[in-house]
C-alpha positions, -999 to +999 in steps of 0.1 A: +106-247-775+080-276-762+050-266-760+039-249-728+004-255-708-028-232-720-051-249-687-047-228-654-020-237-637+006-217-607+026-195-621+059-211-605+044-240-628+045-226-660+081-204-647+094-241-645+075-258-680+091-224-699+130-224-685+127-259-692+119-255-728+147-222-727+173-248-716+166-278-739+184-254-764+198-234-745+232-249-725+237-212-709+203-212-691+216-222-652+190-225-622+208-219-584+184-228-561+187-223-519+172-261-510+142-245-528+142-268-557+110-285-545+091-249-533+104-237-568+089-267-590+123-272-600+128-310-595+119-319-631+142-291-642+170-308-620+164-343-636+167-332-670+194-309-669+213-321-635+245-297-654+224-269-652+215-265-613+233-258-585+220-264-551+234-242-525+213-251-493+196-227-472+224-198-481+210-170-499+239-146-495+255-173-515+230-181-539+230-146-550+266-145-548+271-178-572+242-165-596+263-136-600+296-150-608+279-171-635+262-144-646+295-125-653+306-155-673+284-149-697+256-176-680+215-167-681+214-173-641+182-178-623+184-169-587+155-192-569+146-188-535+114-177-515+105-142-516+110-137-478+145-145-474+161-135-508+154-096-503+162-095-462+195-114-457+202-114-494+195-075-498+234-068-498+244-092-524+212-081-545+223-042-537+258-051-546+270-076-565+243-079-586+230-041-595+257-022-585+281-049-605+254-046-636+254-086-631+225-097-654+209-123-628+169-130-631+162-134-595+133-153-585+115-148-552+087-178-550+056-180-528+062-139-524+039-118-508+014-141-485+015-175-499+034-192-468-002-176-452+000-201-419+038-200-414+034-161-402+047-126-406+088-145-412+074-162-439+054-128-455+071-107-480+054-079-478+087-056-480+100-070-516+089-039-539+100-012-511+137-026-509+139-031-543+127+003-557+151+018-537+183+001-557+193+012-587+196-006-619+167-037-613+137-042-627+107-056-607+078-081-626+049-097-609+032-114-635-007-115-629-014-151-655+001-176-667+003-158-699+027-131-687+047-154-664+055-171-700+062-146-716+085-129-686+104-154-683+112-157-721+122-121-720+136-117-685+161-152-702+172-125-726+180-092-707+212-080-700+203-062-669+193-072-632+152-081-629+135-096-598+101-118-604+078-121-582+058-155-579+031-171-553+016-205-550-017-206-561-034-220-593-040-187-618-059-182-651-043-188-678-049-155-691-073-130-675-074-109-707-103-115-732-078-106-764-055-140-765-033-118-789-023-089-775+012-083-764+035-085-734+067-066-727+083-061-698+078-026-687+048-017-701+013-026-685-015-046-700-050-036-698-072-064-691-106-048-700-118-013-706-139+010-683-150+044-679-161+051-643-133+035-624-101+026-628-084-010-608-041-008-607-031-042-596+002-063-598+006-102-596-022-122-580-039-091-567-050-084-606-076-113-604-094-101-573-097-070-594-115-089-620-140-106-596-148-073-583-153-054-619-178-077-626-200-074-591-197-036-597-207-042-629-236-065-622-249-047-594-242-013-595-236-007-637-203+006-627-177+003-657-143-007-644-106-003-661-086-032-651-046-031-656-026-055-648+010-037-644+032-065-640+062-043-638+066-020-606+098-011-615+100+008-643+068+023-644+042+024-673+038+062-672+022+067-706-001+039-699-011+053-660-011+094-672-032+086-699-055+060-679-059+093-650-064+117-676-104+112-673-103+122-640-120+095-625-111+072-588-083+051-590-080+023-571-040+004-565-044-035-552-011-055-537+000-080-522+023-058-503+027-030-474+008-003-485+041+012-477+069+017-503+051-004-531+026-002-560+004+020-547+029+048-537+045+046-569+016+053-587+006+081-563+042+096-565+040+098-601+005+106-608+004+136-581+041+152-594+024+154-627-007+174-614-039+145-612-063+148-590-084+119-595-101+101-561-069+076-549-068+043-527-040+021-518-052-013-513-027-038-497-014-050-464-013-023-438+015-007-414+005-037-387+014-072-371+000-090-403-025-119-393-017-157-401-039-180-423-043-190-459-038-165-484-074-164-489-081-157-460-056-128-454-065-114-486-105-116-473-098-095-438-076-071-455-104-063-482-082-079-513-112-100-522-143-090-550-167-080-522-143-060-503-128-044-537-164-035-547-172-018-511-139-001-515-144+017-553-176+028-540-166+039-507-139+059-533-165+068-559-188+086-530-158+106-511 
């Protein structure tokens, strides 16, 4: 494999440097793409390997539906399309053909969550991890670095099952974790730094607003914060969550999603059936007509941001 980048970069960036290097040895890696190529970061992809994409148009039913015949030929298919439209008017297919079928395609929903921030509430996924928990027989990744998109995409090349990543747009750290040797696997979470008064549960680019606000908690009120970064909704870490509740201390989810159906009610679901009773908050977009603007600035009015992170864990502390 070539070298990949160790500078920040967008996670669709490094998703496109790494299936690059996958499918310069690799002749069953295949990229279908719904006019998306550009969005997706795909173009140098398509001028390397012109054998290895097929561009369907703006047709995501059919997108999923030709990802999933090469797929059952034996093909590593990548599914590419933004978040928004692959799980609405693609949900059948994905329901279907794919995870019903136990068609191994790696589905790829790019600038997810609210990355198309100006376009409005068509362009928002907010609904992706609700839809998708519901179906059997997928797994759901939202890597939080550049590290863990790498590395998810390396794995995700290799599984013989369904799995949806979830990518946005902006430039992210390379890696947010301190230990530059510590493993990734899909399925289990990764704890960015330890903490013993409070404890952050964030997935994709909601993890680094986490960060920001450990450290003004940190700084300013000497408030120690656990940070994980659990990159895969679906299945959950529950060894890594049961143990991280077991000191009995607030727990705070972050998304880039509804509070309804996502992160946050999966944790709660599964903490609470197994008798915890730590302080809880779900921190994402709420049950409303979601406002338009640049992800920052979404992510700033709906408190996903280090000042309104830190106001929220002590808000949660002091219940």
């Amino acid at each position: 494999m070539e070298e990949i980048k160790t500078i920040d970069a967008a996670n669709l960036e490094v998703f496109s440097e790494v299936l690059q290097s996958l499918a310069a040895t690799d002749r069953d890696i295949m990229v279908v793409t719904s006019d998306s190529r550009g969005s997706g970061k795909l173009v140098p992809f398509g001028q390397k390997y012109p054998e290895q994409i097929v561009e369907v148009g703006i047709a995501e039913q059919n997108l999923v539906g030709v990802a999933t015949g090469l797929a059952s030929m034996g093909k590593k298919a990548f599914a590419v399309s933004p978040a928004c439209f692959l799980t609405a008017r693609a949900l059948e297919q994905i329901k279907n053909d794919v995870a019903y079928s136990d068609n191994p395609v790696k589905l790829i929903g790019i600038s997810a969550g609210v990355s198309y921030g100006a376009l409005g509430t068509t362009h928002h996924s907010l609904h992706d991890y609700a839809v998708l928990r519901a179906i059997n027989n997928i797994t759901i990744v939202a890597p939080a670095d550049n590290f863990e998109t790498a590395e998810a995409i390396k794995q995700a090349a290799e599984m013989t099952s369904p799995i949806y990543l979830r990518f946005g747009k902006k430039t992210m750290p390379a890696n947010l974790q301190s230990d530059l040797n510590a493993d990734f696997k899909i399925g289990k979470g990764r704890v960015i730094q330890e903490g013993n008064d409070l404890t952050f549960i964030a997935t994709g680019e909601a993890v680094l607003p986490c960060v920001e606000a450990a450290k003004l908690l940190e700084k300013e009120h000497n408030i120690s914060c656990k940070i994980i970064s659990l990159h895969t909704i679906k299945p959950l870490d529950t060894e890594l969550l049961l143990a991280s509740a077991a000191n009995g201390k607030a727990i705070i989810t972050v998304e880039e999603h509804s509070i309804n159906g996502g992160l946050g009610e999966a944790v709660a679901s599964l903490l609470f059936q197994n008798g915890c009773t730590n302080k809880f908050k779900i921190v994402g977009l709420p049950d409303d007509h979601t406002v338009s603007g640049s992800q920052i600035e979404i992510f700033n009015h709906y408190g996903i941001s280090a000042e309104g992170l830190k106001n929220t864990a002590l808000n949660t502390i002091n219940l």
